[in-house]
MILOMI-22547 format. One line per 8 residues: their letters; for each residue x negated, y negated, z negated of N, C-alpha, C. Coordinates in pm, whole numbers. Example, Ala and Ser with C-alpha at 12.3 -4.5 7.8 and 13.67 -1.06 7.14 Angstrom:
2
AS> -1319:569:-780:-1230:450:-780:-1320:330:-780 | -1285:225:-708:-1367:106:-714:-1290:-3:-787;
***
This chain:
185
XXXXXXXX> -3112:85:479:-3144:102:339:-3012:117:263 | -2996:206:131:-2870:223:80:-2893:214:-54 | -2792:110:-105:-2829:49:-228:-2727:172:-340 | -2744:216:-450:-2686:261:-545:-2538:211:-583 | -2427:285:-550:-2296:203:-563:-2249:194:-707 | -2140:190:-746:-2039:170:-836:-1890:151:-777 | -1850:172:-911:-1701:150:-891:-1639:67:-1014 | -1528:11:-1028:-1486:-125:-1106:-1392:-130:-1085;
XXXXXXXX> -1281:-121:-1192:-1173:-167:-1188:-1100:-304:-1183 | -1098:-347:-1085:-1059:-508:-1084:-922:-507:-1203 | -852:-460:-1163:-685:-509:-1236:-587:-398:-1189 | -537:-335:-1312:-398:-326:-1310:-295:-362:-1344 | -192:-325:-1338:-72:-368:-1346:-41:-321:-1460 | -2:-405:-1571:37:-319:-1707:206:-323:-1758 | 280:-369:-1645:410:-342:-1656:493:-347:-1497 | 604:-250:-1512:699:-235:-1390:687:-356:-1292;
XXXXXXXX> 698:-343:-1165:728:-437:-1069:883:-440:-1040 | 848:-566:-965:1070:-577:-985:1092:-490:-873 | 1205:-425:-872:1255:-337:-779:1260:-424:-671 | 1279:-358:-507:1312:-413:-393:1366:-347:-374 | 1485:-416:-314:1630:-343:-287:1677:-432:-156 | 1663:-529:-117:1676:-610:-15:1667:-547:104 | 1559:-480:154:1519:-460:272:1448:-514:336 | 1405:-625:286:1283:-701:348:1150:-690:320;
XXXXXXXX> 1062:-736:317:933:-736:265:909:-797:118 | 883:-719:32:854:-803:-115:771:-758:-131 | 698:-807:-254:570:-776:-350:630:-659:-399 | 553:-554:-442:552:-461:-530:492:-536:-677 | 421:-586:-688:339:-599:-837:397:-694:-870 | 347:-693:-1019:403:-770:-1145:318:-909:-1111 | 368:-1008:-1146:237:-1134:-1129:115:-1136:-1160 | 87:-1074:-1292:-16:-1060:-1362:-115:-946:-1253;
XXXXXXXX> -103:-839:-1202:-148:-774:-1103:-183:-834:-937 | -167:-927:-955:-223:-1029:-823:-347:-1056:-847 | -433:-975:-792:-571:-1026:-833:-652:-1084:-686 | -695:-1191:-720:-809:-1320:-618:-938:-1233:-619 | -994:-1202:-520:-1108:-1188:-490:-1223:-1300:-439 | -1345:-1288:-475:-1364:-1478:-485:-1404:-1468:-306 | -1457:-1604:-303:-1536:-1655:-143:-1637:-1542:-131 | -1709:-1488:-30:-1827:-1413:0:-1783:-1290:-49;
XXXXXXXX> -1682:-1254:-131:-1675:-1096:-129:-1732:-975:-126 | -1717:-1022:31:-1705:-895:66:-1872:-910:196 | -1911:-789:259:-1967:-739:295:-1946:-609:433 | -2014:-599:504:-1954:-515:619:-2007:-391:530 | -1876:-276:539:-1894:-175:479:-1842:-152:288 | -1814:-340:285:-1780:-290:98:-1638:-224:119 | -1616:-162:20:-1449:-82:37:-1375:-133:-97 | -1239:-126:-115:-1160:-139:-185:-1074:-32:-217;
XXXXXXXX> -998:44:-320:-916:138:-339:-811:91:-395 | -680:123:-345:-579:74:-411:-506:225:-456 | -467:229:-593:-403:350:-637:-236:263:-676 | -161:380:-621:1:297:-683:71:438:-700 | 128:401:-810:294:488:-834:397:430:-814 | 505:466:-845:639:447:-848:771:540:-812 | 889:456:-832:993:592:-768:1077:494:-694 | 1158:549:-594:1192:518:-492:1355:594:-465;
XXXXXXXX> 1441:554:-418:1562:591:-383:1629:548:-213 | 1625:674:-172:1707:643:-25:1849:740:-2 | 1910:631:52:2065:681:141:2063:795:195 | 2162:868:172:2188:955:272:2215:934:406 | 2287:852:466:2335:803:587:2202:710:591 | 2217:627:571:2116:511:610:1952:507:561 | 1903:636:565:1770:603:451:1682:511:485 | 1670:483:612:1587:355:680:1396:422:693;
XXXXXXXX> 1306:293:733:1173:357:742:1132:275:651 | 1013:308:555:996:270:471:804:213:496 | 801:83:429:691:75:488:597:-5:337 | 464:82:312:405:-2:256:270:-108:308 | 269:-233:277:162:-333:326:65:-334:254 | -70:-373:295:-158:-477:146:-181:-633:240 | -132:-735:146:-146:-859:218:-266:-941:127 | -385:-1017:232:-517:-1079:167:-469:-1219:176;
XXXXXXXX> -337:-1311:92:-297:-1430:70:-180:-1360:195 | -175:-1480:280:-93:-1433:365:-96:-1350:482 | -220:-1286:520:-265:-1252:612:-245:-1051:581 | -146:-980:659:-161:-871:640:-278:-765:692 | -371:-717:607:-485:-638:607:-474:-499:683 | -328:-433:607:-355:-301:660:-191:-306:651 | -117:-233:783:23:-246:808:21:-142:885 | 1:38:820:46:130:905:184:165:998;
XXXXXXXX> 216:206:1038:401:235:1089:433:275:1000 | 604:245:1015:680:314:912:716:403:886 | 725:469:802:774:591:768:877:639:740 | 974:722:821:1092:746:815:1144:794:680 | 1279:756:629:1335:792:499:1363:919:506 | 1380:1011:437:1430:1129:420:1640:1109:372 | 1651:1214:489:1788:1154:537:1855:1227:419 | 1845:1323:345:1914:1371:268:1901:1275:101;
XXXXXXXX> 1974:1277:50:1991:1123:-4:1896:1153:-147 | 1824:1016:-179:1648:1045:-303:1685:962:-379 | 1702:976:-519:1757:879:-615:1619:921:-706 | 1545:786:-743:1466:811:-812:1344:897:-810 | 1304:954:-689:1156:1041:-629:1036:924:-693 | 951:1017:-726:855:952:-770:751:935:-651 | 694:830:-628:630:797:-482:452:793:-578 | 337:825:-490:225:820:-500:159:771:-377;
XXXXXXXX> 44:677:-384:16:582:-284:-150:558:-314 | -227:573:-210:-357:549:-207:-449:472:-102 | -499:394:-87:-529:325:46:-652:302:-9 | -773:353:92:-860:318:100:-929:198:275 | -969:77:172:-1018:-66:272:-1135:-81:311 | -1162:-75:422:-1337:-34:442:-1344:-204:558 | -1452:-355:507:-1462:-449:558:-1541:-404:667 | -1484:-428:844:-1563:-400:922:-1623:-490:990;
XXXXXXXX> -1607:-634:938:-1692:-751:1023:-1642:-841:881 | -1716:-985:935:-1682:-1088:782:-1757:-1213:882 | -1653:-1345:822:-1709:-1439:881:-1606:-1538:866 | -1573:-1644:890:-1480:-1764:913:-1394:-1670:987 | -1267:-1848:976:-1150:-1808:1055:-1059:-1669:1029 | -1102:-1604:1148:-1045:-1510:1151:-1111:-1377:1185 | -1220:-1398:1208:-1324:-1312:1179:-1376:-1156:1104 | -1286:-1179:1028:-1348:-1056:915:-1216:-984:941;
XXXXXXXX> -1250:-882:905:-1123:-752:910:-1166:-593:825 | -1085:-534:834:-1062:-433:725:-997:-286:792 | -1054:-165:817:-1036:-35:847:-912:-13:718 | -793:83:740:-754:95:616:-668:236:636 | -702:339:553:-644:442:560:-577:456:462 | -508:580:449:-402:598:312:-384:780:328 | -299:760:173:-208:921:176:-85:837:108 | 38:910:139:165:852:59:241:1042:49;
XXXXXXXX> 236:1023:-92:289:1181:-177:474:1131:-180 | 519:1154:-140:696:1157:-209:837:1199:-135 | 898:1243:-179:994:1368:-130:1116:1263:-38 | 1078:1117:-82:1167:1027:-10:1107:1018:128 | 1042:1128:215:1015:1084:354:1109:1224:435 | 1143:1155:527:1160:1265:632:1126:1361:651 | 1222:1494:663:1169:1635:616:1137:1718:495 | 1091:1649:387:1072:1690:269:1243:1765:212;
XXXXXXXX> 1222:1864:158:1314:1946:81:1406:1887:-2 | 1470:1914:-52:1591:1857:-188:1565:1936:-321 | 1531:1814:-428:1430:1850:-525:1505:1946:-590 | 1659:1956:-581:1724:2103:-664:1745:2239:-617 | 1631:2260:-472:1666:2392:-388:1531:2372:-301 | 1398:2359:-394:1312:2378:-275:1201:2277:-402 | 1067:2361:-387:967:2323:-462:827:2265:-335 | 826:2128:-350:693:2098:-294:733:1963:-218;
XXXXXXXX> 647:1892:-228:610:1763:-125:565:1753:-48 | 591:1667:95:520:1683:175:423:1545:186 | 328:1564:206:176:1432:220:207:1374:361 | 211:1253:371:189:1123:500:47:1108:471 | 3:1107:545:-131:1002:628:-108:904:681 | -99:776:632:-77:620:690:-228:560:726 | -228:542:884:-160:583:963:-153:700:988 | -27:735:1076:-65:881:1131:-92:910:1251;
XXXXXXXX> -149:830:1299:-190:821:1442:-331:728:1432 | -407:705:1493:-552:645:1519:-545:555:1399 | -635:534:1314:-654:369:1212:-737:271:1337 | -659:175:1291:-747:51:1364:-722:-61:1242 | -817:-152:1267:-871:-265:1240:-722:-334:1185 | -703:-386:1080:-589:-523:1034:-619:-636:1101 | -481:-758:1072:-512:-882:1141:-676:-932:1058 | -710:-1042:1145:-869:-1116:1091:-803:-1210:979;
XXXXXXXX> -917:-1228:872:-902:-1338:802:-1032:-1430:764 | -1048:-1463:693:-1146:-1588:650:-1223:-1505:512 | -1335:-1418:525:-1411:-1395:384:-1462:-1445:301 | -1469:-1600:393:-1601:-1665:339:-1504:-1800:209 | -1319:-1755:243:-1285:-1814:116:-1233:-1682:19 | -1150:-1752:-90:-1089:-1640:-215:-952:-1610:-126 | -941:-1453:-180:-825:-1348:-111:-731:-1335:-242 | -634:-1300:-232:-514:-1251:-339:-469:-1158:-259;
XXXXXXXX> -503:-1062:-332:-476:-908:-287:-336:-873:-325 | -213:-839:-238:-98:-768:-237:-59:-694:-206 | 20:-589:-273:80:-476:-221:237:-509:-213 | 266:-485:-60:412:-519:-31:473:-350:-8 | 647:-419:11:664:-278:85:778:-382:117 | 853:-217:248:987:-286:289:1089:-175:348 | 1204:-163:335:1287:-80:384:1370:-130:488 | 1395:-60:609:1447:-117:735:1567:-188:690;
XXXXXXXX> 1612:-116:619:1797:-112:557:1756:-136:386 | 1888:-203:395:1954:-233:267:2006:-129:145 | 1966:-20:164:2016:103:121:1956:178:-5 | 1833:119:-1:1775:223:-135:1679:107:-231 | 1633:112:-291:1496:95:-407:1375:192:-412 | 1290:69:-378:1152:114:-469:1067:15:-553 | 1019:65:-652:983:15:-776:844:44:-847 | 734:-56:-849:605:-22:-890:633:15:-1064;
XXXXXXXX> 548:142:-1078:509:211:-1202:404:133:-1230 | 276:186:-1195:131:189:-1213:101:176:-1070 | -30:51:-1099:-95:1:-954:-266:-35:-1047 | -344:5:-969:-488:-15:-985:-560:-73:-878 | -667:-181:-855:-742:-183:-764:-863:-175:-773 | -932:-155:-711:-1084:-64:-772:-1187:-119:-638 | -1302:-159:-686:-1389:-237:-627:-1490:-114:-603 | -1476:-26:-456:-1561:72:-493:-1674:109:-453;
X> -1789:13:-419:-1924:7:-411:-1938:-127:-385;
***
């Protein structure tokens, strides 16, 4: 039986996230953009959409792989491979980011888990052109190889939904614009 969906904007982000420049794993979002999803949630088959902007800067020598997460408290949901930097050096590329979360089981423990695909738009990946001698972007598919299943978590308590990222190297910045999450059936 198929019930009539919707869509809902849980929360966005209504100001910049702090840059990550470290190289490690940080939050992208502002505090206020941390949004809890309650106990029971979710459902086999409910989906989630995460929309993100931002701009991003990589090294010439060192651009590193660049990786974005979504973490449910501490437990990472969806952790495609990384994506290589674009070696010719990106100061300020504007990055576009979409992940769609599809719940494929739910239950205690560790139980429940999450399908999670993506597109990532921005001239800071490997191969893409040099924005003063060459018109166009090239699109990632995260993953780009088979989607499988994220680590399990617990549905049956409240989630705090995060968007991380991380650069292998110490070498560049990226910085949340605009982030949306969207509750979408």
């Amino acid at each position: 039986m198929s019930t009539l969906g919707y869509a809902q904007c849980l929360v966005t982000a209504q100001a910049d996230g702090a840059a990550n420049t470290a190289g490690t794993v940080a939050s992208l979002l502002p505090t206020p953009a941390l949004y809890t999803l309650p106990a029971n949630f979710f459902y086999i088959g409910k989906q989630l959409l995460i929309k993100a902007t931002g701009r991003i800067s990589t090294a010439v020598t060192t651009p590193g792989n660049l990786t974005w997460t979504v973490k449910f408290g501490s437990v990472v949901v969806f952790n495609p491979a990384a994506v290589a930097g674009n070696a010719l050096v990106q100061t300020n590329q504007t990055w576009l980011l979409e992940i769609l979360l599809t719940c494929r089981a739910i239950g205690s423990g560790t139980s429940s888990n999450m399908m999670g695909t993506g597109t990532l738009v921005t001239r800071a990946t490997l191969n893409n052109p040099i924005a003063s001698t060459s018109i166009g972007v090239l699109t990632v598919t995260l993953p780009d190889t088979a989607p499988a299943v994220g680590t399990g978590f617990d549905s049956t308590t409240t989630q705090q939904v995060d968007l991380q990222f991380a650069n292998s190297v110490a070498t560049g910045s990226c910085q949340l614009h605009q982030y949306s999450l969207w509750d979408v059936n």
